[in-house]
C-alpha positions as CSV (number, residue, x, y, z in Angstrom):
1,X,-133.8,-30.0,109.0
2,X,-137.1,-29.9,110.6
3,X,-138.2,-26.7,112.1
4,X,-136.7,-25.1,115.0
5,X,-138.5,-25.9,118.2
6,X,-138.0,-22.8,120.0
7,X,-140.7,-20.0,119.7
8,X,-140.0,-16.4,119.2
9,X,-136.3,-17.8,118.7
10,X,-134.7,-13.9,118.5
11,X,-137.2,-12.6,121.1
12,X,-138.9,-10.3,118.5
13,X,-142.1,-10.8,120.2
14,X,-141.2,-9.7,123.0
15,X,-143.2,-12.1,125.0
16,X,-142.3,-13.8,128.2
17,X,-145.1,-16.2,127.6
18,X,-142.8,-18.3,125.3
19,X,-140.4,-19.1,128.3
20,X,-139.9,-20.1,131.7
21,X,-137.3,-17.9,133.7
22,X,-135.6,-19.7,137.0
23,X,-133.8,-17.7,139.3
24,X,-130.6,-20.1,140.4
25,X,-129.2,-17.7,142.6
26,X,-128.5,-13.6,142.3
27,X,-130.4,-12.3,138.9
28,X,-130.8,-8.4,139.0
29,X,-134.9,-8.7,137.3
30,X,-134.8,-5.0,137.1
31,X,-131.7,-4.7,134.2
32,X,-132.7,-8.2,132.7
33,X,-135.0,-9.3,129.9
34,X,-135.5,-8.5,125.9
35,X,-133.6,-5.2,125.3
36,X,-132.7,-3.2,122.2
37,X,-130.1,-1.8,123.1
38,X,-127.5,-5.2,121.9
39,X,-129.2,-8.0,119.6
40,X,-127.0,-9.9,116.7
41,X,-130.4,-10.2,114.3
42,X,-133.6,-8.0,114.6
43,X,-133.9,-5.3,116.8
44,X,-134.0,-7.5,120.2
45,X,-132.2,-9.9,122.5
46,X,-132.0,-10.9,125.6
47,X,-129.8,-9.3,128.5
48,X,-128.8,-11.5,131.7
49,X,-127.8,-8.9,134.6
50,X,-126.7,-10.2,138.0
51,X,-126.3,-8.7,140.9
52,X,-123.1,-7.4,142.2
53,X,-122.0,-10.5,143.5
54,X,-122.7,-12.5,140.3
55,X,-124.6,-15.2,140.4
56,X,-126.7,-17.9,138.0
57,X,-129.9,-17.5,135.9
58,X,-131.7,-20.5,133.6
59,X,-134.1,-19.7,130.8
60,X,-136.2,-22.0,129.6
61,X,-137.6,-21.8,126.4
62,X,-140.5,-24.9,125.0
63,X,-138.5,-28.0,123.8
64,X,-140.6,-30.5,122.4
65,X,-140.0,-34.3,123.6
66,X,-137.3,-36.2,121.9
67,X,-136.4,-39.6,120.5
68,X,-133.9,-41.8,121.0
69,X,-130.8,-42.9,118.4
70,X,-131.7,-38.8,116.8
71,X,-128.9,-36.4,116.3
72,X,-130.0,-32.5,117.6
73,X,-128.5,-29.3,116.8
74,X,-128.6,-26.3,118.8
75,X,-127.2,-22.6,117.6
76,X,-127.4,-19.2,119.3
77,X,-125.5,-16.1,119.6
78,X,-123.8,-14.7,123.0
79,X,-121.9,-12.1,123.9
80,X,-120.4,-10.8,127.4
81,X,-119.4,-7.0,128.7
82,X,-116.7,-8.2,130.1
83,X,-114.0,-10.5,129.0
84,X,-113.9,-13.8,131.1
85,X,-116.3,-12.8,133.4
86,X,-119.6,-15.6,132.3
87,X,-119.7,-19.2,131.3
88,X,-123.1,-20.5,129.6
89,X,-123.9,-24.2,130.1
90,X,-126.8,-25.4,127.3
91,X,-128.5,-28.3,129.5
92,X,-131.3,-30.3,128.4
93,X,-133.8,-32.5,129.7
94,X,-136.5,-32.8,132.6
95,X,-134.9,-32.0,136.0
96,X,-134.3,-36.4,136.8
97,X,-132.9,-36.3,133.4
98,X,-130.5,-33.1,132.3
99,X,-127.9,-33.5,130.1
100,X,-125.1,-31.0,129.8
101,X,-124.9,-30.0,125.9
102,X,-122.1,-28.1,126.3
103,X,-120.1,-25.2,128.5
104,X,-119.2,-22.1,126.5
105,X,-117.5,-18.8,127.3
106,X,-118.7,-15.9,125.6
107,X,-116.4,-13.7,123.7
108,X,-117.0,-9.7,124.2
109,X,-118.2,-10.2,120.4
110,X,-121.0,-11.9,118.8
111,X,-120.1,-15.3,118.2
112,X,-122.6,-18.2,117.4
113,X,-122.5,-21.3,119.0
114,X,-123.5,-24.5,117.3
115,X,-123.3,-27.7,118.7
116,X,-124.7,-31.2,117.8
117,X,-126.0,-34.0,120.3
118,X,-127.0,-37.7,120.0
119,X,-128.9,-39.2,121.9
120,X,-128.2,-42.6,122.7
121,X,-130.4,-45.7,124.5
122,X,-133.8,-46.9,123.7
123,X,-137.3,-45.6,123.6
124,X,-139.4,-42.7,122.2
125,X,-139.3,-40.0,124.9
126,X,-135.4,-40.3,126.2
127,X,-135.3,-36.2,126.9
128,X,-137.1,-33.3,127.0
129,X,-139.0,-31.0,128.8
130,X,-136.7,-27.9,128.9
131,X,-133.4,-26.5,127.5
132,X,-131.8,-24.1,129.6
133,X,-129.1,-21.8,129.1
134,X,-127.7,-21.4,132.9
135,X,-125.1,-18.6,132.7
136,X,-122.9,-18.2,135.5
137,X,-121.4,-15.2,136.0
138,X,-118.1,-14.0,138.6
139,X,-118.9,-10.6,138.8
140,X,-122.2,-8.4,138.4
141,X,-124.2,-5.5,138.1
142,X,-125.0,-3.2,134.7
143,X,-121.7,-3.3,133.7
144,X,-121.1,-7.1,133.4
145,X,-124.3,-8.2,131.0
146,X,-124.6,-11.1,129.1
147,X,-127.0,-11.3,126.1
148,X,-128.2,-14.2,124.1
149,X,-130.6,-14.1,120.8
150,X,-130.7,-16.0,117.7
151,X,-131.7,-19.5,119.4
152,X,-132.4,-22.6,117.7
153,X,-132.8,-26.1,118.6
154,X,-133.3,-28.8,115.7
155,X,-133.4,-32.1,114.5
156,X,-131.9,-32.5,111.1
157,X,-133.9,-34.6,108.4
158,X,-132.9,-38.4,109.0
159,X,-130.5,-39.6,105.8
């Protein structure tokens, strides 16, 4: 596989400089960003914490352009507070262009999601730009986190 195309992939870094953060509607920036207090790997992850009415929240990390006819692969870990309560779509693409990767609902355990995508059609630059991970979330506040780590996005080596 080539290398993974996300930087500071298990937010050891701690740097917001890697990523873009969108508020879609209700994010609680207070009680969300890179924590210690859950991670799967490391010592860090990242929290999502809405506000008590729930609500949606897109992170963006760097996604490099990508080719056409190519198989990608991305993995990450999740976990929610509360059963049921968050869905996670993995979109990618440019806003004219997003894709929907997948829709997952985390568990109230780690669990690591890994999902492959082919891009069909012609051309050198099909998608790109940005993948997000939009979590959606029915209720909110401290008690209802979501946290996400362990991220990677890559193409595997053409056969």
């Amino acid at each position: 596989m080539y290398s993974n195309q996300l930087g500071d992939d298990s937010f050891e870094i701690c740097s917001l400089s890697a990523r873009q953060y969108n508020e879609i509607s209700g994010w609680d920036k207070s009680q969300s960003g890179v924590v210690t207090d859950e991670h799967h790997d490391g010592d860090r992850g990242f929290r999502f914490v809405f506000t008590e009415g729930g609500g949606s929240f897109g992170i963006y990390p760097g996604v490099q352009w990508a080719c056409a006819e190519r198989t990608y692969e991305y993995s990450l870990w999740i976990k929610q507070a509360t059963a049921d309560s968050c869905t996670m779509e993995v979109i990618w693409g440019a806003t004219r262009n997003e894709v929907i990767l997948g829709t997952h609902t985390p568990t109230t355990e780690w669990s690591n999601i890994i999902k492959d995508y082919t891009i069909t059609g012609t051309g050198l630059m099909i998608y790109g730009n940005h993948l997000e991970f939009r979590v959606t979330c029915a209720a909110g506040g401290l008690a209802n986190p979501v946290w996400i780590d362990d991220l990677s996005f890559l193409q595997p080596d053409l056969q």
